[in-house]
N, C-alpha and C positions, 0 to 999 in steps of 0.2 A: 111346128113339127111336134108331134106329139112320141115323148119320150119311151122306150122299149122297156117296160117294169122290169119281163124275163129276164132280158139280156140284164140289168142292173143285177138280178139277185143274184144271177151267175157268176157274172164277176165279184159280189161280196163269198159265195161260198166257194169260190177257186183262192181264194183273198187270203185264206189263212195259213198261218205256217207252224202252228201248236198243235199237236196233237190233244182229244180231249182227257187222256191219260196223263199226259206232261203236265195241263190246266189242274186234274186232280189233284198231285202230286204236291205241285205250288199253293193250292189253294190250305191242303194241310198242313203245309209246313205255316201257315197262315194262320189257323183255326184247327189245332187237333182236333177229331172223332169220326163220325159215322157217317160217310158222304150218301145219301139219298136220293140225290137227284143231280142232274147236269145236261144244260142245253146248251145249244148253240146259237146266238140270237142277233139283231142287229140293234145297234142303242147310239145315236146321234149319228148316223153313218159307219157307225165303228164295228167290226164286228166281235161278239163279246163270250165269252162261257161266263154262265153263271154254275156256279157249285155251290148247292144248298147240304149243308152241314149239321149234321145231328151230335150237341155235345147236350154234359149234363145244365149248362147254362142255356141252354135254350136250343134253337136253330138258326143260325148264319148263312147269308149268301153271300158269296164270293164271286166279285167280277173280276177277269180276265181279260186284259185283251188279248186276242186269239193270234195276233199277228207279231206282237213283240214279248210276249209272255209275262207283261206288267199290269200287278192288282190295280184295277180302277177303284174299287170302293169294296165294305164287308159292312154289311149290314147286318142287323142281329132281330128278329123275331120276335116280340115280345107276348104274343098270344098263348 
C-alpha cells in the first residue's frame, strides 16, 4: 500500500498547538534582538518553528517544537 504524503502533512500542520507569536516570544526570551524570519517546518517527524534572530553577535536560529513549546536546539551564524 502506498502511503497518502497529503494526508501525512495534514495531519503534521493540524499537529501543532503554539501559536508562531508564542514560538517568537520564547525564542527571545532565549536570544534577545531583532527576529527576521520564522517558519514552520518539519525536522525528524517533529514539527518545528525555527526563529532566525538578529543580535549584535551575529544571527541565531531558534528551534521550537510547535507542539509543546520546548527549544530544541539555537544555533548561531557565524558568516
Amino acid at each position: 500500500m502506498i502511503p497518502n504524503y497529503y494526508a501525512l502533512w495534514d495531519g503534521y500542520w493540524r499537529s501543532y498547538r503554539i501559536s508562531s507569536e508564542a514560538a517568537v516570544q520564547i525564542a527571545l526570551q532565549q536570544v534577545p534582538g531583532q527576529v527576521v524570519r520564522v517558519e514552520l517546518d518539519v525536522e525528524d517527524g517533529i514539527l518545528v518553528y525555527e526563529v532566525s534572530i538578529r543580535t549584535t553577535a551575529g544571527i541565531y536560529e531558534v528551534k521550537i517544537n510547535a507542539n509543546t513549546g520546548q527549544i530544541i536546539e539555537v544555533d548561531r551564524d557565524f558568516d
